[in-house]
C-alpha positions in Angstrom: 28.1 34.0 101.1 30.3 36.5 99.5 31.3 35.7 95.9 35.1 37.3 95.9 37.8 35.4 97.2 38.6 36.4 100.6 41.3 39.1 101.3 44.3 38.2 102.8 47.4 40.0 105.1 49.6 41.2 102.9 47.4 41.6 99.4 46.8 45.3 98.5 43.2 47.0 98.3 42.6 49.9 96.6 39.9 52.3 98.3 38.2 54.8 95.6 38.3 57.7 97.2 39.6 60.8 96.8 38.4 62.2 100.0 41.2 62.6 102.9 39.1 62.3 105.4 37.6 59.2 104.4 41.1 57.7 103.6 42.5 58.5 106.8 39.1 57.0 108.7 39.7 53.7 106.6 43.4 53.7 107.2 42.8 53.3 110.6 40.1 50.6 110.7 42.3 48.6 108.6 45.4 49.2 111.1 45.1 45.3 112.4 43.8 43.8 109.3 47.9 43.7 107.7 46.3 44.7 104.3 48.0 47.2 101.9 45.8 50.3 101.6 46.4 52.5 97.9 43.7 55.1 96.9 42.0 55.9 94.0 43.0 60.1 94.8 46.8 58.6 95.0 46.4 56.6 92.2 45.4 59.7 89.6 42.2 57.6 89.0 39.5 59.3 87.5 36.5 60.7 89.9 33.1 58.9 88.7 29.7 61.0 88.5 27.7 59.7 91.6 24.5 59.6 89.6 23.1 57.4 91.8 19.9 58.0 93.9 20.7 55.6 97.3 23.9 55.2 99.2 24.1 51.6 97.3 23.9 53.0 94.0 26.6 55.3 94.4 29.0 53.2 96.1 28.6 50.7 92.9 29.3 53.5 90.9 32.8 54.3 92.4 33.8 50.4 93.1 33.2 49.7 89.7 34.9 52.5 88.4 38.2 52.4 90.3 37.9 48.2 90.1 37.8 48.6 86.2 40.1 51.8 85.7 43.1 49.9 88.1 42.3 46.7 87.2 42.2 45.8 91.0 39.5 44.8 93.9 38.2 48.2 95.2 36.5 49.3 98.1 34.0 52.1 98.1 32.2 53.7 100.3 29.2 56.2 100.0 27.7 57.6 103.4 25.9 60.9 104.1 23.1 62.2 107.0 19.9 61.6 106.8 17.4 64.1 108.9 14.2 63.0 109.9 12.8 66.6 110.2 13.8 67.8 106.6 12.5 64.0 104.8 15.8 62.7 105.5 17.8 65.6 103.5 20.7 65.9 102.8 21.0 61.8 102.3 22.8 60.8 99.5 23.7 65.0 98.6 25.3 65.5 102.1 28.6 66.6 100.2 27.0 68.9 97.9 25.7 70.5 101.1 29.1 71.6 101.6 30.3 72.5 98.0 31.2 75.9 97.6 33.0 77.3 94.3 35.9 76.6 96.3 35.7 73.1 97.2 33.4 71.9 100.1 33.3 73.8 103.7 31.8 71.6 105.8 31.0 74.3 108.4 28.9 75.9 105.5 27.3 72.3 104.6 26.1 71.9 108.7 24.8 75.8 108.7 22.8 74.7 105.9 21.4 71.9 107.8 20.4 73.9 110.8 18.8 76.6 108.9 16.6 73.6 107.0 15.9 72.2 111.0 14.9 75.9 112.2 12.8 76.4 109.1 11.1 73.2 109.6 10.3 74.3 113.2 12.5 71.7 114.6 14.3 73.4 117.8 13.7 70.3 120.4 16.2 67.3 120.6 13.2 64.9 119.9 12.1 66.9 116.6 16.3 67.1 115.7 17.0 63.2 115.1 18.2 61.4 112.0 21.2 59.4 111.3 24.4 58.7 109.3 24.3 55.8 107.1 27.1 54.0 105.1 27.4 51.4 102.2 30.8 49.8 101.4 30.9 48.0 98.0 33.8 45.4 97.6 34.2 45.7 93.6 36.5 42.8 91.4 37.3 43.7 87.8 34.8 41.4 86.2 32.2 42.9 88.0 31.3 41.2 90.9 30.6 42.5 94.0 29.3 42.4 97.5 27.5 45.1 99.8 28.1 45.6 103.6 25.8 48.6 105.2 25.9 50.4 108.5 23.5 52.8 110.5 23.9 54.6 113.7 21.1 57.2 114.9 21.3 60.5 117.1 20.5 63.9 117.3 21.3 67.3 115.6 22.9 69.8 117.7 23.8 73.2 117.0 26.1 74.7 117.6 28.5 72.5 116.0 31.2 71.1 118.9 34.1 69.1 118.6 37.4 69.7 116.5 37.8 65.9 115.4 36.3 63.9 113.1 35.0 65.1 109.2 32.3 66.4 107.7 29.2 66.9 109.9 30.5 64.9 112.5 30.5 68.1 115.2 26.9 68.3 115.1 26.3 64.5 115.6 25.5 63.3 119.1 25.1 59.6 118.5 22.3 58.0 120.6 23.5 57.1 124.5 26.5 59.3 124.4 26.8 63.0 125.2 29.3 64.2 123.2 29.3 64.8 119.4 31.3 62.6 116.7 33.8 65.8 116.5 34.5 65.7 119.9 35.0 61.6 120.1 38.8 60.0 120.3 38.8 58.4 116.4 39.7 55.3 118.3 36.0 55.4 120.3 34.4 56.6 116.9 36.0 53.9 114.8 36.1 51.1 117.5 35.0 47.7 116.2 36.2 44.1 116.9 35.1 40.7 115.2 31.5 39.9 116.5 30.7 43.0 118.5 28.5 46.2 116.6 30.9 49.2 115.9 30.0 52.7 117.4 30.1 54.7 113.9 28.3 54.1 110.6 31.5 53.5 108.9 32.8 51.0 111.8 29.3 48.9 111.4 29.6 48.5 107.6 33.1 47.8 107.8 32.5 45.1 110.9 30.1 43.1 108.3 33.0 44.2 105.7 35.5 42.3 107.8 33.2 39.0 108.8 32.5 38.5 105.2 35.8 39.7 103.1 38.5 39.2 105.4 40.8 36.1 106.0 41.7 37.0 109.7 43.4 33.6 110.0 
């Protein structure tokens, strides 16, 4: 049993992020939920060192932050790819992958992937599988907090395909589907409803998110 109050339509949540990408993925899962989304990015909030070595470690990190620094219940979520072939690299780094002196090129960050594939003699489908992974945390101010976590597995393809999606979402194919997360409708990517398993990672969390935090009455 969850140990924060449930949320209700109408109450406002603050997501610490300052990721676009991720802000515009959450804005539209939370579409039917009548909750009032404000980020951490529009709220000038500062943006905590992920020091943390697991998905769950760093998603504490940045509820707690944003839940203490607003003085609010925040929602974090820290997700990344994890390769089989390369000991599931880049895992909980899958941004640095894509840092450049410039800010992050994602297109860079899946090049780098590849080459590590190629390198570790991994050219088949079979020797290319790994998955994307996601941990929301649901912080309060004193410190509480509750962990949902969602999975889905499928293969690395290259070259990239797809203009949708974020991140290394074009060179995703998620298992029973031929096409890539970047060249997915947002709305088959995202798709979740109340007692049914989500398609993405993000969806799967957020389905156990909803079941256990939300007052869909």
């Amino acid at each position: 049993m969850s140990n924060i109050p449930r949320l209700k339509r109408g109450e406002t949540l603050l997501i610490a992020t300052h990721n676009a990408g991720k802000l515009a993925e959450f804005r539209e899962l939370f579409t039917p939920l009548g909750l009032v989304l404000v980020s951490a990015g529009e709220l000038g909030l500062p943006e905590p060192e992920e020091t943390g070595t697991t998905f769950i470690e760093n998603a504490r990190i940045k509820a707690h932050a944003a839940a203490k620094a607003a003085n609010m219940i925040a929602l974090a979520d820290d997700s990344g790819l994890a390769v089989d072939a390369i000991s599931g690299q880049p895992g909980v780094y899958t941004a640095n992958w894509a840092e450049t002196p410039h800010g992050r090129d994602y297109a860079l960050g899946m090049r780098r992937v590849e080459d590590a594939l190629q390198a570790a003699g991994a050219t088949t489908p079979g020797e290319r599988k790994g998955s994307f992974n996601a941990t929301l945390c649901l912080a309060h101010p004193d410190g509480r907090d509750d962990l949902y976590v969602g999975k889905v597995t499928g293969t690395m393809v290259w070259p990239p395909r797809g203009e949708g999606g974020h991140g290394f979402d074009p060179m995703f194919m998620p298992d029973g589907f031929d096409i890539t997360f970047g060249e997915m409708p947002s709305s088959a990517k995202h798709s979740w409803a109340p007692g049914q398993v989500g398609l993405s990672h993000r969806a799967r969390a957020f389905g156990k998110f909803v079941e256990g935090a939300i007052e869909l009455s």
